[in-house]
C-alpha positions in Angstrom: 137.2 152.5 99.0 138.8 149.4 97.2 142.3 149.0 97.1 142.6 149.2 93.4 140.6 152.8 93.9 143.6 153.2 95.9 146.4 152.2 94.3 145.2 154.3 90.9 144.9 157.6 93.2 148.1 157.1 94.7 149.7 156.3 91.5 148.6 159.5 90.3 150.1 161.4 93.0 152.9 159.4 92.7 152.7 160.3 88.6 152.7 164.4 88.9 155.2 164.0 91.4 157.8 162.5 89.5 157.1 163.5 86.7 158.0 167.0 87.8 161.7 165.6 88.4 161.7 163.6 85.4 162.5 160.3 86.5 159.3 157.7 85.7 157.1 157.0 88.6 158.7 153.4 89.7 161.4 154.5 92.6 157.9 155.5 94.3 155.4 152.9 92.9 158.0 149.7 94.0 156.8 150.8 97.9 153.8 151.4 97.1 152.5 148.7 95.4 154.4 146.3 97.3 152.0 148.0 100.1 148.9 145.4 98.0 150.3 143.4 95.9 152.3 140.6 98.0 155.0 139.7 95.6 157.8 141.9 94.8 159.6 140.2 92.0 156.8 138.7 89.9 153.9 141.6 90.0 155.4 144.6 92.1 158.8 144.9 90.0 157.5 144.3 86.7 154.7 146.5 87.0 156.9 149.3 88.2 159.2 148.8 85.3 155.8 148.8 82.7 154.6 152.0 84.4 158.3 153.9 85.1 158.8 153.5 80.8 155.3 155.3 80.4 155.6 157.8 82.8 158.8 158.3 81.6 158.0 158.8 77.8 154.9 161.1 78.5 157.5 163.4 80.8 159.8 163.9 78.0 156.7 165.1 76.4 156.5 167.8 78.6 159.8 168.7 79.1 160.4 168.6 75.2 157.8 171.3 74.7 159.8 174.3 76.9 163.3 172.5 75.2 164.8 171.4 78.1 166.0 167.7 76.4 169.6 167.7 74.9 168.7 164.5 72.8 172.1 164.0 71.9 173.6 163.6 75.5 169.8 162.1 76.3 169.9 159.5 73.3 174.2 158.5 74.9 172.9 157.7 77.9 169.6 156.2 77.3 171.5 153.8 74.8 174.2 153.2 77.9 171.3 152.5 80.5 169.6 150.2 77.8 172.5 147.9 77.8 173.0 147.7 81.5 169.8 147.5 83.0 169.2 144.0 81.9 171.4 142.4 84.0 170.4 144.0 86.9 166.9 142.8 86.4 168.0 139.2 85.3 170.4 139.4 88.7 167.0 139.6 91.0 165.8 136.6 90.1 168.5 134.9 92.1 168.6 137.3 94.3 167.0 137.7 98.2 163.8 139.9 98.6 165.3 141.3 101.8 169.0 142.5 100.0 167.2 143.9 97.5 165.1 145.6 100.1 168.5 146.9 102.1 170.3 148.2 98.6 166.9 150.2 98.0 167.0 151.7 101.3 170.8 152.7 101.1 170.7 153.8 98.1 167.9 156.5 98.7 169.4 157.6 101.8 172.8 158.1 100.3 171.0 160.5 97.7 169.1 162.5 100.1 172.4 163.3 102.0 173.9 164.5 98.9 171.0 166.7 97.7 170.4 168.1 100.7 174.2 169.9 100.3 174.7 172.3 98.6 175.6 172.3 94.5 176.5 174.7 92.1 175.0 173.8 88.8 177.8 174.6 85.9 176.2 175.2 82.6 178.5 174.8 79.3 180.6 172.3 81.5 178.9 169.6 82.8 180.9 166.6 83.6 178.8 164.1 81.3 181.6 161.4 81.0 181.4 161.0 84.3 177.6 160.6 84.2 178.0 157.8 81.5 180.5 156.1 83.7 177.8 156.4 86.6 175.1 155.3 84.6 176.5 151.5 84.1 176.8 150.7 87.6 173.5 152.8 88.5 171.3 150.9 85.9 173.2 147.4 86.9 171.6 148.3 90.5 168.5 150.1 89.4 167.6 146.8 87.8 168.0 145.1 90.2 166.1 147.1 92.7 162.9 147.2 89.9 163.0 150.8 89.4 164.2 151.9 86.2 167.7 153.9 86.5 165.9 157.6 87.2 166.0 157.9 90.6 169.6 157.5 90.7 170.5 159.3 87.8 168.9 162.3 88.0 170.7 163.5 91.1 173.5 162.1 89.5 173.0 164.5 86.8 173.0 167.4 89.4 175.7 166.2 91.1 178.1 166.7 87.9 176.6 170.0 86.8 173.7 169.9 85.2 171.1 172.5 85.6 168.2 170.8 87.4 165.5 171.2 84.7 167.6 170.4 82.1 168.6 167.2 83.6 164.9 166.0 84.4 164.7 166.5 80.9 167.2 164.3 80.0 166.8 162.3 82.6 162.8 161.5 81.4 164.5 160.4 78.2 167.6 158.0 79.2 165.3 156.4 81.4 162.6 155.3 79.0 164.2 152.6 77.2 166.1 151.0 80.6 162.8 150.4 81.9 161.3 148.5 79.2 165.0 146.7 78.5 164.8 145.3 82.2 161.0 144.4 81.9 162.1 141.7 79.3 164.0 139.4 82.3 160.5 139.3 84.2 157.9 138.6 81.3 158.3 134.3 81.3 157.4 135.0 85.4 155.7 138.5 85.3 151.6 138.5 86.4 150.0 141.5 85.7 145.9 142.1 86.3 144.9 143.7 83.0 142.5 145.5 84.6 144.4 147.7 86.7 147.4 147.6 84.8 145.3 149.8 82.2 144.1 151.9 85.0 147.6 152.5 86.3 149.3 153.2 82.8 146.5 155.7 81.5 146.8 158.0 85.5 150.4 157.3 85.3 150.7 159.0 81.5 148.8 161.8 82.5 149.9 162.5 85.5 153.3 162.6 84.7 152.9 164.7 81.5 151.0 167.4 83.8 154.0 167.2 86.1 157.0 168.1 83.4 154.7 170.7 82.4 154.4 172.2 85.8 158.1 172.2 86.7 158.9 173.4 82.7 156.4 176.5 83.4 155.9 177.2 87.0 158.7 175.7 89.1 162.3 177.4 89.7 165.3 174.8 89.2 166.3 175.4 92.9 163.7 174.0 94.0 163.3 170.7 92.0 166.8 169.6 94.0 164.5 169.8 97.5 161.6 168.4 96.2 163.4 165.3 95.1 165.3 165.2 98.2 162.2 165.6 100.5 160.2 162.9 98.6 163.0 160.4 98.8 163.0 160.8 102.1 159.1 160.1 102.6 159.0 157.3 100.1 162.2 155.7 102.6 160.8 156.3 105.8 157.3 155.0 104.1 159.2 151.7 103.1 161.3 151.7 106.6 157.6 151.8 108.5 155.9 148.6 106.1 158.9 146.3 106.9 158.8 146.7 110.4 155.1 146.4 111.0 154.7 143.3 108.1 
């Protein structure tokens, strides 16, 4: 099987996965592709950044057809993330592969320890000024790890109150235009293969519009907390593994 057989397979996994937690698909795809494609910063991280706005668009889709996206508090925070994300991604470029590596790692960890406690969601009094003052610092670093701001805002979400499929759904939202806001540092450097580009953006839309639409219809809110928990923890000890056998 060729690699770019692969990679599209494993992108779609990657897709349905999270897009089921609402976050775009790049927190997972920057390990993964980094797995065949040898350079993080100019094909890896933009890339994941292309691919983390689709996915990301095509899970509000889905999440936007059971109503579980407050666009006001989704269309704040999107507009915050926008305007820090940049300079995240713009940092990178000046920036060692192996610290960006280390923040990836720590960052992932920290969230896994949190999820894994317990939390009492608090409808009707969520806690969403302290997610906006989160969500500068959390797309500063999101940018600068490639990822889009998702992965740490969604827990983040939880973590203040919000009801776990109604924060994927505004999570799939304020993540969108962060991950096309900190593609914009890359494109003078970025090299993309048109080829499986395409391949990867048309798996990644559907897979994660058939994953909102699974954890809108079929999935109970207590669960979503352990999935993304759990698959943090694989995608970390998947990264932890590649650096020390490369």
């Amino acid at each position: 099987m060729s690699p770019m057989i692969i990679m599209v397979i494993g992108l779609g996994i990657l897709a349905v996965a999270s897009g089921m937690l609402g976050l775009g698909v790049a927190f997972a795809a920057v390990p993964f592709l980094a797995f065949f494609l040898p350079d993080l910063v100019h094909q890896v991280q933009p890339l994941s950044l292309l691919l983390n706005g689709i996915t990301a668009l095509f899970a509000v889709f889905g999440f936007a057809q059971s109503g579980y996206v407050d666009w006001r508090k989704a269309i704040i925070l999107a507009v915050v993330t926008t305007l820090s994300a940049p300079f995240g991604a713009w940092l990178v470029l000046y920036t060692p592969v192996m610290i960006v590596w280390i923040a990836y790692l720590l960052s992932v960890i920290y969230l896994a320890y949190r999820l894994f406690r317990p939390v009492q969601a608090r409808p009707g009094e969520e806690n969403f000024k302290l997610a906006l003052i989160l969500s500068v610092p959390i797309s500063v670093l999101s940018g600068l790890l490639g990822v889009g701001p998702g992965f740490l805002l969604m827990p983040t979400l939880i973590l203040v109150g919000f009801e776990p499929k109604k924060a994927a759904g505004i999570n799939a939202f304020a993540v969108m235009p962060p991950s096309f806001s900190s593609l914009i540092p890359h494109m003078s450097t970025a090299r993309f293969d048109l080829q499986l580009t395409a391949a990867l953006l048309l798996v990644g839309a559907a897979g994660s519009f058939l994953g909102a639409r699974l954890t809108s219809l079929y999935v109970p809110s207590g669960r979503i907390k352990q999935f993304f928990g759990v698959l943090i923890v694989v995608m970390t000890a998947y990264k932890i593994f590649t650096l020390i056998m490369s």
